[in-house]
SEKETOR-656965 format. One record per atom (N, C-alpha, C, CB): x, y, z negated. Coordinates in steps of 0.2 Angstrom, whole numbers, plus 5000, padded with zeros to 4 digits. Glycine has a CB too. Example, Ala and Ser with C-alpha at 12.3 -4.5 7.8 and 13.67 -1.06 7.14 Angstrom:
<rs>
506649724961;506249784961;506649844961;505749784955;506449894965;506849954964;506450004961;507049974971;
</rs>
This chain:
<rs>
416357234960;416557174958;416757164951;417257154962;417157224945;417157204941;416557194936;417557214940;416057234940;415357234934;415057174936;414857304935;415157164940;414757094943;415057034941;414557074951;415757034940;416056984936;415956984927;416856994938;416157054927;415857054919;415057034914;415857104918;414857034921;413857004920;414156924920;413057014929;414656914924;414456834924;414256804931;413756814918;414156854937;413456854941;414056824947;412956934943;414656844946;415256814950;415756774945;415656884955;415856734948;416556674942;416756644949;416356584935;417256684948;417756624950;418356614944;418256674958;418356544944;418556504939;419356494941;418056424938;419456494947;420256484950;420656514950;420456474956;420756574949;420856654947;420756714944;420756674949;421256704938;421156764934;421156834937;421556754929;420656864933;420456924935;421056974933;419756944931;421656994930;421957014929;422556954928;421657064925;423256974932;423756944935;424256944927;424056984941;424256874926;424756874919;425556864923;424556784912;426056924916;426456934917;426956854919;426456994913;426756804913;427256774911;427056714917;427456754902;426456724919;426556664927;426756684931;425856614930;426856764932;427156794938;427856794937;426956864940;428156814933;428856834932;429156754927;428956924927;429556704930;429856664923;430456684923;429956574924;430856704916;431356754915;432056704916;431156784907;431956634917;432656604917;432456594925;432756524911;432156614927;432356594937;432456644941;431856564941;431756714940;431556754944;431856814942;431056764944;432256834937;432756884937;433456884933;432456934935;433956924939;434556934940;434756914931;434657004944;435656914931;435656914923;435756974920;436156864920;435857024923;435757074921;435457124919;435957094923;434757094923;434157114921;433757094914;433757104925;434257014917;433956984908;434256984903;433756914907;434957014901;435457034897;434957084893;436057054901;434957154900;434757204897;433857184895;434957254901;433457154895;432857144895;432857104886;432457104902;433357054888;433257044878;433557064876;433356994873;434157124878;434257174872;433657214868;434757224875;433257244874;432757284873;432257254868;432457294880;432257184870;431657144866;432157134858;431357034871;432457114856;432857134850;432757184848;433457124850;433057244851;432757294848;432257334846;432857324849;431757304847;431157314847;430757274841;430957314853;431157204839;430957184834;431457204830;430857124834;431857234830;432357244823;432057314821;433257254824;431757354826;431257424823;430657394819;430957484830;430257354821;429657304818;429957304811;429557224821;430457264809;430657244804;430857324801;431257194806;431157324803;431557404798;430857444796;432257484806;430457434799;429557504798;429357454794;428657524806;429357384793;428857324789;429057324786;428657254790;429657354782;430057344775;430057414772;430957324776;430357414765;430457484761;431157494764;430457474751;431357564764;431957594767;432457564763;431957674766;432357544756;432957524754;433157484755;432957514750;432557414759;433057364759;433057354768;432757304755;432957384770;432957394777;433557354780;432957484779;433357354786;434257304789;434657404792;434057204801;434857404789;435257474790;435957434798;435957504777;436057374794;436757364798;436557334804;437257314794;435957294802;435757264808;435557344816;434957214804;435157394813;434957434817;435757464819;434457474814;436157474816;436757484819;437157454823;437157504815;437257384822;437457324829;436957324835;437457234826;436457354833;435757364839;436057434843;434957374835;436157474839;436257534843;437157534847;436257594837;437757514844;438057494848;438057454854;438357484846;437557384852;437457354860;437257394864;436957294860;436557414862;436157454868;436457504870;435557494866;437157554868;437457594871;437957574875;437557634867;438157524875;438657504878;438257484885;439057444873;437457444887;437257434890;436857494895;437057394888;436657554890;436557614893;436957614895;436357664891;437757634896;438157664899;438457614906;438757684893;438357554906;438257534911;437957494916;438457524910;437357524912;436557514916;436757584921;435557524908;436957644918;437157734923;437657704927;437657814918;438057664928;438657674932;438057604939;439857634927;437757574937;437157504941;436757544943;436557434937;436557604940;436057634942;435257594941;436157644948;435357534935;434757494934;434257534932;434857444929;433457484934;432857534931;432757534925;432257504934;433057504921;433057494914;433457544910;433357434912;433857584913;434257634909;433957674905;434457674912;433257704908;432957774904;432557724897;432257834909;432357664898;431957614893;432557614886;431757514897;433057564890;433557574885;433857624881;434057564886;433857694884;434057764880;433457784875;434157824886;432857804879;432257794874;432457744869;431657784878;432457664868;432557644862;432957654857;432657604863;433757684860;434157684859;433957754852;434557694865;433657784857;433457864851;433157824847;432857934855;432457774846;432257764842;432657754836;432057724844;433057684839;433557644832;433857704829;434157574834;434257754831;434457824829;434057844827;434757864833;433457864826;433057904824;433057844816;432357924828;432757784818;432757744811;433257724807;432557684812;433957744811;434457724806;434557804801;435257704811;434357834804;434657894800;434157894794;434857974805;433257874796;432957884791;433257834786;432257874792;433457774788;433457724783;434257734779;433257644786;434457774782;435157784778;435057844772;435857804784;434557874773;434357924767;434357884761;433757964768;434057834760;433757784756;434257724755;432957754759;434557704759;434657644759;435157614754;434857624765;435257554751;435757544746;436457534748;435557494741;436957544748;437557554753;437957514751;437857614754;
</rs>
């Protein structure tokens, strides 16, 4: 089916061939607020590492990755006691911004 869709030889025009995330899931209806608490935490943190790599160390948001790391920890620790699926995502980030803060505190102007 997919080689024959890929020729062109099958269309179906009503139905995309691979399921988008944002017409299956709308984030202000379909999930809990906890889920969505912790889901834009995740999404912040993930643009404040963007930012922090796209900059020189110097001028790196140092403080900013540090208010990032206390949120996320405070939400790891009670993402463990929910038992949410988001726990190990948030911890893994969490290491991240820790790994970036400590680079960018070698360098950074204080």
């Amino acid at each position: 089916f997919l080689v024959l869709r890929w020729k062109k030889i099958v269309v179906r025009v009503d139905k995309p061939l691979w399921p988008n995330l944002t017409k299956t899931i709308t984030v202000k209806r379909d999930l809990d607020e906890i889920t969505r608490r912790y889901l834009v935490a995740i999404i912040r943190a993930q643009v404040t590492l963007k930012e922090t790599y796209s900059t020189t160390p110097l001028l790196a948001p140092a403080h900013e990755l540090s208010r990032r790391i206390k949120i996320l920890n405070a939400y790891c620790r009670e993402a463990m006691l929910l038992d949410h699926v988001f726990q190990h995502t948030m911890w893994d980030i969490t290491d991240e911004l820790i790994q970036a803060h400590t680079a960018v505190l070698k360098k950074h102007l204080q």
